[in-house]
N, C-alpha and C positions, 0 to 999 in steps of 0.2 A: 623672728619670722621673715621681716623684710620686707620688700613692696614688690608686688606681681606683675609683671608687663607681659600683656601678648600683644606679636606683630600677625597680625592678620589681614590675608591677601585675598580679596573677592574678587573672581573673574567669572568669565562668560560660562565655562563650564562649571563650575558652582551654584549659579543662580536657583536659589530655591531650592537648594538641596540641603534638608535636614540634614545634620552632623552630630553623630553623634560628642564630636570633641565641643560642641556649644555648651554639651550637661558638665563636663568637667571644667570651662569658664564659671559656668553657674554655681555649682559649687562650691570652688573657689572663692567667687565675692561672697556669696554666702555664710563661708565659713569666717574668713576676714572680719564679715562684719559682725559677727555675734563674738568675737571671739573674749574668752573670759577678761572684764574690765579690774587687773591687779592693783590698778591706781587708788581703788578704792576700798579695795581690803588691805594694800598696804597703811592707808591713811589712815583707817581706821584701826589699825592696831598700833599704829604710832602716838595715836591720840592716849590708847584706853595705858598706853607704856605710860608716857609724858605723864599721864593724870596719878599712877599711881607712886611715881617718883615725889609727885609734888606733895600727894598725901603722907611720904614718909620722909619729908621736906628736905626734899635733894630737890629743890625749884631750879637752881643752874643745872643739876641731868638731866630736870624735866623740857630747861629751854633746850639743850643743847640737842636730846632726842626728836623736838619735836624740829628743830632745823637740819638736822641732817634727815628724818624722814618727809620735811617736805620738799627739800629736795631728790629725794630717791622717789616718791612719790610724782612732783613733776618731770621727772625725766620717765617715768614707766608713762606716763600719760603721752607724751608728747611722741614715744616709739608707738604708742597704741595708736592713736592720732592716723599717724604714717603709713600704720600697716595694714590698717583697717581699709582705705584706698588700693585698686584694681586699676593700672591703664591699658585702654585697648587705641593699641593706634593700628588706622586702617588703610591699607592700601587696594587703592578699587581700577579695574579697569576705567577703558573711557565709556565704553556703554552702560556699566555698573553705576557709572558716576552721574551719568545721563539719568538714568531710574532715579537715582538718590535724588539729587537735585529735584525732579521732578515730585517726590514725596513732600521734599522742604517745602518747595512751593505751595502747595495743596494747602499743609498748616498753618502757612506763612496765610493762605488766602480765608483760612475758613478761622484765624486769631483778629482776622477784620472788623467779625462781626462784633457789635456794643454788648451782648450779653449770650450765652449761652448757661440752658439748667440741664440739670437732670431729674426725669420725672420719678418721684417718690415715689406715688402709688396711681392707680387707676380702678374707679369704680363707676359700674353701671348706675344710671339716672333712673328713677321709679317715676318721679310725677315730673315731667320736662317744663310744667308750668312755672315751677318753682325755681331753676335754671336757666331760663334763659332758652329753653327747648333744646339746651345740649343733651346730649346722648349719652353722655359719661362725664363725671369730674375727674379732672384732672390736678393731683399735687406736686408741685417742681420742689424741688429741694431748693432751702436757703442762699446754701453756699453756688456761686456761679463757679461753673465747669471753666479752666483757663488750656489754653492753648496758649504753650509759652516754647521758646528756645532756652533750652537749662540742662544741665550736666546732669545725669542720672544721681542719685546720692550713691555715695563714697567709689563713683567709677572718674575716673578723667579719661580725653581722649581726645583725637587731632581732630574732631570733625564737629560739626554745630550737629545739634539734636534736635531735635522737635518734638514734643510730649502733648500729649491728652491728660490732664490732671483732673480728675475726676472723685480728689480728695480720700477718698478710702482707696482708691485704685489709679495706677499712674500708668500710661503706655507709650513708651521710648520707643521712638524709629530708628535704628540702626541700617545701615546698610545692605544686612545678609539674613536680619530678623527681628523680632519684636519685641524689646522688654518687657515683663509687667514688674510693677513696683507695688506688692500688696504685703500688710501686716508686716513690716518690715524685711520681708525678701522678697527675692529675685528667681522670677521664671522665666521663659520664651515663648516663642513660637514662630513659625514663618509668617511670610504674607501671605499666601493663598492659605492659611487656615484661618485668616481673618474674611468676613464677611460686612460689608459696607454697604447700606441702602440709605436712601431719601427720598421723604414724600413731603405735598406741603398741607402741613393741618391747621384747622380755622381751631381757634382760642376765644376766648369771650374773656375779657381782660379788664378790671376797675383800677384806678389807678394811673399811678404815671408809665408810658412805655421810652421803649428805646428806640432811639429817633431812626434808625434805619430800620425798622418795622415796615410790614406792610400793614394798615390801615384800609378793611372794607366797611365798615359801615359803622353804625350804633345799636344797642339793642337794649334791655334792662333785664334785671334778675327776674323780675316777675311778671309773667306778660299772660296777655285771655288769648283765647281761641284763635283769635285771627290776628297776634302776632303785635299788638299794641299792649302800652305800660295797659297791667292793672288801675282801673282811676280811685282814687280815693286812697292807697294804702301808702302810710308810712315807711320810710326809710328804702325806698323801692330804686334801688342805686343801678346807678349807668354804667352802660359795661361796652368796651370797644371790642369791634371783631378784629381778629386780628391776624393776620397769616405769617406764620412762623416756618422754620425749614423741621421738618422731623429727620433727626438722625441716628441710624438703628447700626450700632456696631456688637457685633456677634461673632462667637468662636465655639467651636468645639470642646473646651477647656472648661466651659461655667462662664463664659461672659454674656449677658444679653443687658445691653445698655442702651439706654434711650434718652438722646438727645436733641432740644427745643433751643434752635438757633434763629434771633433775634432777625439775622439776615440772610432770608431764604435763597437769594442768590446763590451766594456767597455756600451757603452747604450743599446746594446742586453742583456750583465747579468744584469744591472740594470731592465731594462721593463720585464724580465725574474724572478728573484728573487720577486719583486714588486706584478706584476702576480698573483705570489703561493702562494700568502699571500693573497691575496682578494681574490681567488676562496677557499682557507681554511675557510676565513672567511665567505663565502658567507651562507647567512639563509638559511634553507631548509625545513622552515616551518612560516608560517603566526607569527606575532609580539605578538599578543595576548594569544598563543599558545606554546610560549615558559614557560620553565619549568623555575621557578628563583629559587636559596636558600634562607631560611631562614631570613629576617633581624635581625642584631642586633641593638642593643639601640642604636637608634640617627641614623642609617644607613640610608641612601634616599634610595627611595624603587622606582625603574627604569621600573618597567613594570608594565603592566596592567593585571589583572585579571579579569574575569567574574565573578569567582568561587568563588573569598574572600568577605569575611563580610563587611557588607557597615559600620560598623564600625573603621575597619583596613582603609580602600579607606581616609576615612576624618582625620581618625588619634585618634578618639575619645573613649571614653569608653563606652563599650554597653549600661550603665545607663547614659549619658550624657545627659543633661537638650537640651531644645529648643535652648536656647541661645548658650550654647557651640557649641552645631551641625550647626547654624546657623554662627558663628564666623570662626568655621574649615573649613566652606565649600567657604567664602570670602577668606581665606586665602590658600588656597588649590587651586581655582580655578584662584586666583591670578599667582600663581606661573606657572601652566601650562596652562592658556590661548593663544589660539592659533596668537596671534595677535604680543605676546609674539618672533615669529618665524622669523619675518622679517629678513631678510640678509642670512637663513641657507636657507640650500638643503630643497627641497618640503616634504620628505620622513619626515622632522620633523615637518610642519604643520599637513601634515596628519596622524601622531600619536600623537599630540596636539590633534587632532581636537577627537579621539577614548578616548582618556583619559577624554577629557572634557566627555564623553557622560557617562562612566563610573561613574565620579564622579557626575553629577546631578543626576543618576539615584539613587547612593547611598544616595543623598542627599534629596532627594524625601520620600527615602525609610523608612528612619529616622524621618526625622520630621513628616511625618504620624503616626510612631510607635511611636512617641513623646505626639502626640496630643493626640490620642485617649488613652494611659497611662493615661493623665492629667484629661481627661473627665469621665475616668473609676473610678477615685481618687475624682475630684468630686462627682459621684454620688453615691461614699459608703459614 
């Protein structure tokens, strides 16, 4: 199979503009990565050989099989290894690069904080005596949520990355859009279909904290009327208040994730910085309607036009026979069928689904101009 490299160019007329060629990256690592592991059904029948040799005591066929298949065996591993890996090397404008940077930072500022969770569940409070007079308990998960710089699995790429590890679910900042890393594959979505909020929630916390916490006061689990320990009861435990940053990342797709960062600052300049990079990038005009440059040879060509030649849409040359117009437009339509879309954000169905109308229409438009050439060619 080989190792997959795409060169891809993000510039100002791009920004935010779902593609549908992202579901064909997706794909791709996708496919790479499940792809069927021979190294272990080769080994495995090398063994059940080797054993049966040695049971009909040919033990030198038996060694001699099981050396040459574990070498056939690591060498299938080590091509698997290899090809299982996707690189994306990126080339960004200087305002693109300015965005990017500007996301790094944000992770860079909000991997500050000493611990962040994510909350398991949440249930309302019946008797608030018993609580502490909280309103609701609250369960964080075990495992602390990491904010790390790390290579997506089996992707490489010229650029530092910044991820949300969230342990069942992983979300890579790419430059032009947003991995997610769940049950072992690979989906998208832009930034403006992510949504990012912060507030700051009081916690009632026994135990040790994280020293950059905010700390308002003391309270106990079980307190009378007017907000003092119950007197006389056992095990009646001390509980700190505590101001944590809540941070609510949300999408379209099934994500509603809620996360409790240690240092509420620090998740206000994140969802703050974060912010001013989606409302920058936010479109301010219909998809179709944006203005693109130029391509050059070999560039993929990321938006749709009304305006351009149904020859540019399929890729072909104005005098292109039947059959070539017919070949571009199976292959064309291949790439960005909408069906294509499964796993991304809606917003890339339904610029699949504009692109496809595009290209039939140019595809119509051709082989009509095709025929009636050929008919006009006959009758001189």
């Amino acid at each position: 199979m080989g190792s997959m490299h795409f060169d891809i160019h993000v510039g100002k007329s791009y920004v935010n503009t779902p593609r549908p060629q992202v579901a064909e990256i997706i794909a791709d690592i996708n496919h790479r990565i499940h792809q069927p592991n021979y190294a272990k059904v080769g080994g495995g029948i090398t063994v059940a050989i080797a054993l049966m040799a040695v049971v009909l005591s040919y033990e030198w066929l038996g060694l001699l099989i099981l050396i040459c298949g574990g070498i056939g065996c690591g060498t299938l591993a080590y091509y698997r290894r290899r090809d299982r890996f996707t690189t994306l090397n990126y080339r960004c404008d200087h305002d693109i690069q300015l965005r990017f940077v500007t996301i790094q930072k944000a992770c860079q500022m909000l991997a500050q904080s000493e611990k962040i969770w994510m909350e398991a569940a949440c249930k309302p409070v019946t008797n608030k005596s018993q609580n502490a007079g909280a309103s609701q308990v609250i369960s964080l998960s075990k495992t602390p949520v990491k904010v790390i710089c790390v290579s997506p699995p089996f992707i490489q790429t010229n650029i530092k990355v910044w991820a949300i590890d969230a342990g069942f679910l992983s979300l890579f900042f790419l430059p032009d859009y947003i991995l997610l890393w769940r049950r072992q594959l690979y989906s998208a979505m832009s930034y403006s279909a992510l949504k990012i909020g912060c507030d700051r929630q009081q916690i009632n916390i026994a135990g040790d904290l994280p020293s950059d916490a905010k700390i308002l006061g003391q309270t106990w689990q079980h307190l009378t009327a007017d907000g003092k320990p119950q007197p006389g009861l056992r095990g009646n435990q001390k509980l700190f208040k505590v101001q944590y940053g809540l941070l609510r990342v949300m999408a379209t797709i099934g994500i509603n994730l809620r996360f409790y960062v240690s240092n509420v600052d620090q998740a206000e300049q994140f969802t703050q910085s974060f912010c001013s990079v989606q409302q920058w990038l936010s479109p301010r005009q219909p998809w179709e309607q944006r203005q693109t440059s130029p391509k050059s040879s070999g560039e993929t060509d990321y938006g749709v036009s009304h305006n351009r030649p149904a020859h540019e849409i399929l890729g072909v040359n104005p005098n292109a026979s039947l059959d070539d117009i017919r070949a571009a437009y199976h292959r064309v339509a291949r790439m960005n069928h909408p069906d294509k879309m499964i796993g991304l954000a809606p917003e890339f169905r339904q610029l699949a689904e504009q692109r496809m109308k595009v290209i039939t229409a140019a595809y119509k438009t051709l082989s009509q101009r095709s025929r009636q050439e050929s008919m006009q060619n006959g009758r001189s």
